[in-house]
N, C-alpha and C positions, 0 to 999 in steps of 0.2 A: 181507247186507242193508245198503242205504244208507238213512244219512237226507240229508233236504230241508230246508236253513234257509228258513224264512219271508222274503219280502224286503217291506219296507215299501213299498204304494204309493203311498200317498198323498204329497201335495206336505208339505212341510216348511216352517212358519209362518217369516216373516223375521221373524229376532229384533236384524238389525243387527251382528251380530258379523262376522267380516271370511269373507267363502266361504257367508256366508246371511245381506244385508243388505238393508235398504229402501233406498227414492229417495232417504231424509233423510239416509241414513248420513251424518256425518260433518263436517253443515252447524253444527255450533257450533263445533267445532274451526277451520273455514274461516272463520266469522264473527271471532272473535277472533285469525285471522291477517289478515283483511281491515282489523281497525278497526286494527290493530297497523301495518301497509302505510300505512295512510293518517290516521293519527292527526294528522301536521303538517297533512296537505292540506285535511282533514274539520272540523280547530279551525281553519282558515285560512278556510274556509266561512262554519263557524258563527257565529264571533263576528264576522267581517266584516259578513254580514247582521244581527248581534243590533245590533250598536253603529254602525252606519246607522241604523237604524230607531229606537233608543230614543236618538242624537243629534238626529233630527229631532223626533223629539215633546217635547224637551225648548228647540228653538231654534223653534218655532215660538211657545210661550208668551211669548218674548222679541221675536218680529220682530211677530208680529199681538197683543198686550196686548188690546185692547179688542173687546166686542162689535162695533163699529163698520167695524174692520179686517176684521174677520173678514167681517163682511158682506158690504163692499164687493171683496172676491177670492171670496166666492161667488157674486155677482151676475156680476162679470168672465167668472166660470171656466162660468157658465150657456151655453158655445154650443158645437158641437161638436164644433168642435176640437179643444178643451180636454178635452170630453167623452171622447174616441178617444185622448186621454194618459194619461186618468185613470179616469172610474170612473161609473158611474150617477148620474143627478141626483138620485135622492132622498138622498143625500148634504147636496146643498144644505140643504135645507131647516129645516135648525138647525144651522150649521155652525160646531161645537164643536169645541175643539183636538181633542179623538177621535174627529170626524168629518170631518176634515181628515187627520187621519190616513191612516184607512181611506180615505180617496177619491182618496189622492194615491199611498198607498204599496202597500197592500196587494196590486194587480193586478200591482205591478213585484215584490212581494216572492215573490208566487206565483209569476212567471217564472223569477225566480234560483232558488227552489228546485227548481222543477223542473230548470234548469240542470244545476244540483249532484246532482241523483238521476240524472238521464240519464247522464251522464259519470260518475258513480261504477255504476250498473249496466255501461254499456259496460267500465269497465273490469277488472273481476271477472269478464266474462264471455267476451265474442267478443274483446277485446282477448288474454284466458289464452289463448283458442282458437288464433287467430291467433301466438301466439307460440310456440306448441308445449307452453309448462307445463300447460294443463288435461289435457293427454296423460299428465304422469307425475304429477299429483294422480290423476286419474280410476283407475290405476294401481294405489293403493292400497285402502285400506276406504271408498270414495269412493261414495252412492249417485246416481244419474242424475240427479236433478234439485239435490243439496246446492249444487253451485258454485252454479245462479239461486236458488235461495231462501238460501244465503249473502249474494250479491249484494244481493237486495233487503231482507235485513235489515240490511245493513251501512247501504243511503242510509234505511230508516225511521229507527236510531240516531241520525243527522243530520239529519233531519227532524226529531223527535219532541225532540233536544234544542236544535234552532232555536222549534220552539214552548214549549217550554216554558222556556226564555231570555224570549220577548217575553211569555210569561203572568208571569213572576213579575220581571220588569225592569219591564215600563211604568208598571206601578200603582206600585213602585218611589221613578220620578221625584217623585211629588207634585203633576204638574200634574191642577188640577179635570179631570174630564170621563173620564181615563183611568182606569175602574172594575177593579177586577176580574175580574168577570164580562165585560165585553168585552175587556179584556186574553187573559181565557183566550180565549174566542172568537177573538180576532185570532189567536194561535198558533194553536190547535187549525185555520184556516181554513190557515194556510201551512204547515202539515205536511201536510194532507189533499193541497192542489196539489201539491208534493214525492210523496207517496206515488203519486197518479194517474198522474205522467210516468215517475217510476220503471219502474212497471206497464211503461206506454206501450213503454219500451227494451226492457222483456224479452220484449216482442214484436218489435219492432224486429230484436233480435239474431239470431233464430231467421228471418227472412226473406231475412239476407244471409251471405254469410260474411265480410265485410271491417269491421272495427271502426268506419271514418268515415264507410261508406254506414249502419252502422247506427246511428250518433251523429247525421244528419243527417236518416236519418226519422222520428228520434223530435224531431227540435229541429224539422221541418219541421210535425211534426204541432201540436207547442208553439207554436210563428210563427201558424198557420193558427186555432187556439183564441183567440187575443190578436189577430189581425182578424177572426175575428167577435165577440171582445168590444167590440173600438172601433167596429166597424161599427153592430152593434147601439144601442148605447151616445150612438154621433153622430145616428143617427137617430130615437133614442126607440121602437126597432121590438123584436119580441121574437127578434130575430136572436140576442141575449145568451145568450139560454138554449140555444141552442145550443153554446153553448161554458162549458165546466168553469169558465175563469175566472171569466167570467158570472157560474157561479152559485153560487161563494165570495167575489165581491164583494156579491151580492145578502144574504149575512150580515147583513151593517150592524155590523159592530161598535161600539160607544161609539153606536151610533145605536137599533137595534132589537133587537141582540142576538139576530139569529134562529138558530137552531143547526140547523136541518133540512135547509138549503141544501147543508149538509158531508154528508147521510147519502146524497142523488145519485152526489159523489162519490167517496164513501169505498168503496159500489156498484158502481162504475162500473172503480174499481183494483181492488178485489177479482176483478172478472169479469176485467178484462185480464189481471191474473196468473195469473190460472185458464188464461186461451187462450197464455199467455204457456208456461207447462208444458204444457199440449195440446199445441202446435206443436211444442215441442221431442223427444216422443217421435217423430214423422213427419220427422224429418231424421236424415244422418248426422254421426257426430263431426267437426268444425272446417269441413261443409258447412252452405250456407243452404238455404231452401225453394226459393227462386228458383235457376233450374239457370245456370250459366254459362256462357255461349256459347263455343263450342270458336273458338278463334283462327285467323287468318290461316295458311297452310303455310309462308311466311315472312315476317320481320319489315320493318318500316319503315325503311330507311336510319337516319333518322332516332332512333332506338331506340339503334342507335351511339354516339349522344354524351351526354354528361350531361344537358344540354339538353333534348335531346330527352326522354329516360327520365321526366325530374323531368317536362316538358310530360304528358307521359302518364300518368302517377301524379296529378298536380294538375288533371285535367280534369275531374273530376266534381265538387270542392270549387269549382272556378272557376265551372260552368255553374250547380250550385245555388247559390251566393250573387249571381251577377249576376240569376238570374231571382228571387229572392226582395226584390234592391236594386231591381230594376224594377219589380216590385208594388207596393215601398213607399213609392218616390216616386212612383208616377203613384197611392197613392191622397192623398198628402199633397199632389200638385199639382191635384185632382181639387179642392180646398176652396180654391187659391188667388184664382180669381174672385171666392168672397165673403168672400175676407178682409178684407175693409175694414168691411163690414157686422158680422163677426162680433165682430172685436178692438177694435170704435172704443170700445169703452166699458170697456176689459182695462186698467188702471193698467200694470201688470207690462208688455205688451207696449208701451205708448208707452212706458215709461221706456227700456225695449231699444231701441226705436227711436231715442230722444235718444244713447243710447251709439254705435250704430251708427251714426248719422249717413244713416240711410235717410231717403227721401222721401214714401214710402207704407208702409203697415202690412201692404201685401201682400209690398213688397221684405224688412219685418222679419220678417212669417212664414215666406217660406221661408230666409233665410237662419237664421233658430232651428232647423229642423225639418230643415236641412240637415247640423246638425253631427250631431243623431241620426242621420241616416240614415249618415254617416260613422262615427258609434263605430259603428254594425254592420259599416259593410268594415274597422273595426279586427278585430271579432273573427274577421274573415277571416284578416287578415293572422296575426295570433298562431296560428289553427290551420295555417293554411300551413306557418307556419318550425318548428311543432312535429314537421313531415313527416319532418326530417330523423332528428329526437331517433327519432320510431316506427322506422325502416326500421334505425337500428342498434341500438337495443335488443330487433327483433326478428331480428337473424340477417342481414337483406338487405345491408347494406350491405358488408360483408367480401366478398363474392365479388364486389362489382364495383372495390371499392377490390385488389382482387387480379387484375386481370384489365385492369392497368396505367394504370387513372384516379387521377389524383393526387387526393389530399385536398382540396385548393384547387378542383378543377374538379366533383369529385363535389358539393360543398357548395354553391359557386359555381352550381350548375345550377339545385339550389331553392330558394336562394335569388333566382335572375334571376325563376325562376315565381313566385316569392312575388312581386317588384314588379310583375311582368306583369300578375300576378291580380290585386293590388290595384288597378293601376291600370282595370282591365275592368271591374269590379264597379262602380268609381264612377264610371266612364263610364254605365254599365245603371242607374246610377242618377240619373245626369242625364238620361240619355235618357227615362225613365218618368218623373220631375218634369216636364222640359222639356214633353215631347209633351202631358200632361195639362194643365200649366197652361197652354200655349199653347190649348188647348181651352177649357179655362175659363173666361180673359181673355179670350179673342178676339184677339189679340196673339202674331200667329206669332214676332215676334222673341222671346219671351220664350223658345224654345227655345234658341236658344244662351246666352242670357245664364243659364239656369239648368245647361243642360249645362256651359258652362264654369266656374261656382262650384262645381258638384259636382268638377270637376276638380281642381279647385286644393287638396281635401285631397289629393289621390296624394300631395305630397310628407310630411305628417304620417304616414300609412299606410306608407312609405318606413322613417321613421323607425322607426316598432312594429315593422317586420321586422326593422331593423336592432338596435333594442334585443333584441331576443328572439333573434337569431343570434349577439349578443356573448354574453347567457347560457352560451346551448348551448356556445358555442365554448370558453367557459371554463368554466361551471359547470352541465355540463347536470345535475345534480338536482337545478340550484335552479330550474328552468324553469315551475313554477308561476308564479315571481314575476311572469313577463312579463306574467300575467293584470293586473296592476297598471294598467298604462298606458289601456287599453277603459273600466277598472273605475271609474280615478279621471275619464278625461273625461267618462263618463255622467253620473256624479254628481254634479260641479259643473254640466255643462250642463244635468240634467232637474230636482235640487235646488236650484240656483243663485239661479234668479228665483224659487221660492218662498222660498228663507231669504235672501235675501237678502246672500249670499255677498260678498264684496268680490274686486273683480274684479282683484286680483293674483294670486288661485289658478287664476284659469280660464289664466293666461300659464303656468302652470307644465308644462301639457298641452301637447304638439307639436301637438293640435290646437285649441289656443287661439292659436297663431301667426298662423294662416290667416286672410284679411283674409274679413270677413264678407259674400262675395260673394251677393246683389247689393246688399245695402243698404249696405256702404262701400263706398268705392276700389280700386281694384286698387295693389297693392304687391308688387313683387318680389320686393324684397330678404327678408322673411321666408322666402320660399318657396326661394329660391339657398339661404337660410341652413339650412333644414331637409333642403334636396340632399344637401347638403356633410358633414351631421352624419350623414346617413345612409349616405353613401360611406364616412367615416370609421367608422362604427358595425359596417360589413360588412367594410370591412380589417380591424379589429379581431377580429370574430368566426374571419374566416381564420386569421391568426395563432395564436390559440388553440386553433384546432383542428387543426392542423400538429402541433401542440407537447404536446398531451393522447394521452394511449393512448384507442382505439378498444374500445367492449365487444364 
């Protein structure tokens, strides 16, 4: 007689233990290796964005004292120019240090956080992919979705304590107007933007398999939300609310204190993270959704040389920033025509003009709006030279450094792309200034004379590759640092003529050298002189990296 053990059929509850786990397994463990990874980077973040912002609202009490000041830069800042820099006109309307705040700061603080969420999802996630380690995390008690919902808890921590820095700093200060209650409001509005782009990447990453195509749909989508806030915004039209900025500027902090604005997009991140893990179960591991096109049967001559390799690796970084520099300036040469009507009555802009030694108020707008559109081919340049840092700290670069290219040539190659690139971009971005305000004006010449100002940052943008290839060359884990250079021209050039900056700080930027074409002179010798420094700055990075072991 035998007997028959019974066998269990039923399915076995995941209780997370390692051989019967869920999706989460594992994602607190990964959070506290993530904030552990990036604690230098993430306090590098935070307090940079806290201590901007809570130095503005405390120099602003000191440049505008009087209701009277204040007035007379609200009335200035009433046109739409200004409007597509900054922030909705009901802002104006009683414009208190805390509503000068919020009208000047806030939409730019939403960007940078979203910045910092994008780039910290990407790299907890498709960056791990891409390098082969989510392969031997996944590995272990690892569940399927722990690495993204790691990831996205790692950039809310750095959200959540960028807002909550500016809720319990601003009020802080002591200046009237900066309440509590709108304090918190002001954080709690720039963490929400941070948590939404966050979202944004982790969809993003599950679309591509490459970490910078997936860095640059989520910055692309970022770009794309912040012109239709300025669009919106310059024309008084409800184009705003089309975009998330929109409608965390529409808060009003220190002004109306509306807090419903943030339940859109608090809504809106939720649902992306949602689709965000959807997506992710419909692909396979360290593949995108989008399938990759099966290559050529053989390769390009060209492929051969370093040169070439780096050209081809750098071509998608190059194409998206010149088409986004050529959006940017044909929509900022699109208002040149009525710049004169717009700024005649902007103190701030004639005084630039008196600096600049311009003739008309339209030479002093676009030379202003030119150095902006310039820190953008900065942060070209700085992702470029970081190319290199990626390709060896993922493995690629050994097999071709072994396969008889000298260190000097392999580096040498992307670094040539990086000047290439930069100089392409700020070409695509004279050429969409040019062509637009040649439109506008009615004054064809004004394409070259605007194309050739945009020109003449290449050599400051020369120099960001070169400072950022000495890094590498010497100390590639300190290559955050190079964010430095972008981070400090923004802020003297877009903070500057509001506080009132003293104009020795803006010389300390390479792209403060650059003669302010078209409303000054043309000047050489600056421009030789930033050549020279950036030939020097790139021997320099060779050397170093001759001389350094290879990871």
């Amino acid at each position: 007689m035998t007997a028959t053990a019974a066998t269990r059929t039923t399915p076995r509850r995941d209780t997370g233990r390692a051989g019967d786990r869920t999706t989460l397994t594992g994602a607190a463990v990964l959070v506290r290796f993530a904030l552990r990874r990036d604690r230098a980077r993430l306090t590098a973040w935070v307090l940079g964005l806290a201590l901007v912002t809570l130095a503005t609202a405390n120099s602003v009490r000191t440049v505008y004292p009087t209701a009277a000041d204040r007035a007379s830069i609200a009335h200035g800042s009433a046109n739409p120019a200004l409007l597509a820099m900054t922030g909705p006109a009901h802002y104006l309307a009683d414009y208190s240090w805390g509503a000068m705040l919020g009208h000047r700061l806030l939409g730019l603080l939403v960007v940078m956080a979203g910045l910092m969420s994008v780039l910290t999802v990407t790299r907890h996630t498709r960056a791990e992919e891409e390098g082969g380690r989510a392969e031997l995390v996944r590995s272990a008690a690892v569940g399927r979705h722990a690495q993204l919902a790691a990831a996205l808890a790692t950039a809310a921590v750095a959200d959540l304590a960028l807002g909550l820095l500016l809720a319990l700093g601003l009020p802080g200060l002591g200046v009237p107007g900066l309440t509590g209650g709108g304090a918190l409001l002001y954080g709690a509005a720039t963490a929400a933007g941070g948590l939404l782009f966050g979202a944004v990447a982790a969809v993003t990453v599950q679309i591509t398999a490459y970490t910078r195509t997936a860095s640059g749909l989520a910055l692309g989508v970022l770009g794309a939300a912040y012109a239709l806030r300025a669009a919106g915004d310059a024309g008084e039209s409800g184009l705003s609310w089309a975009s998330p900025i929109g409608w965390l500027q529409r808060s009003y902090p220190f002004v109306d204190d509306r807090w419903w604005p943030l339940l859109p997009a608090l809504a809106l991140a939720a649902a992306t993270a949602a689709a965000g893990f959807a997506l992710s179960t419909r692909r396979d591991f360290g593949a995108g959704l989008r399938a990759a096109r099966p290559g050529p049967a053989t390769g390009s001559p060209a492929l051969g040389t370093p040169l070439g390799l780096a050209l081809r690796l750098h071509r998608g970084l190059i194409g998206g920033f010149a088409v986004a520099l050529l959006l940017l300036g044909a929509m900022y040469g699109s208002l040149l025509g009525q710049a004169d009507s717009m700024l005649k009555d902007v103190d701030q802009i004639r005084q630039a003009l008196a600096r600049l030694g311009g003739h008309t108020l339209a030479d002093s707008f676009a030379a202003l709006t030119l150095l902006v559109v310039a820190v953008v081919g900065g942060v070209y340049a700085v992702l470029a030279t970081l190319r290199p840092r990626a390709e060896e700290s993922a493995g690629r670069a050994v097999p071709v450094l072994a396969a008889g290219v000298s260190r000097s040539g392999w580096l040498g190659g992307h670094l040539a792309a990086a000047l290439l690139g930069s100089t392409a971009v700020m070409l695509a971005a004279g050429v969409g200034f040019g062509l637009a305000g040649a439109l506008s004006t009615g004054d064809g010449g004004v394409f070259l004379r605007l194309t050739g100002a945009a020109l003449a940052f290449a050599p400051a943008l020369w120099v960001t590759v070169g400072f950022a290839a000495a890094v590498y060359g010497w100390l590639p884990r300190a290559m955050p640092l190079v964010w430095v250079v972008p981070a400090y021209a923004f802020v003297i050039g877009y903070l500057g003529p509001l506080l009132k900056f003293p104009a020795g700080l803006d010389r300390l930027s390479p792209f403060g050298q650059v003669p302010r074409l078209p409303a000054a002179r043309m000047d050489w010798t600056p421009l030789a002189v930033l050549t020279l420094l950036a030939a020097a700055l790139i021997v320099l990075a060779l050397a170093g990296f001759r001389r350094r072991d290879v990871e």
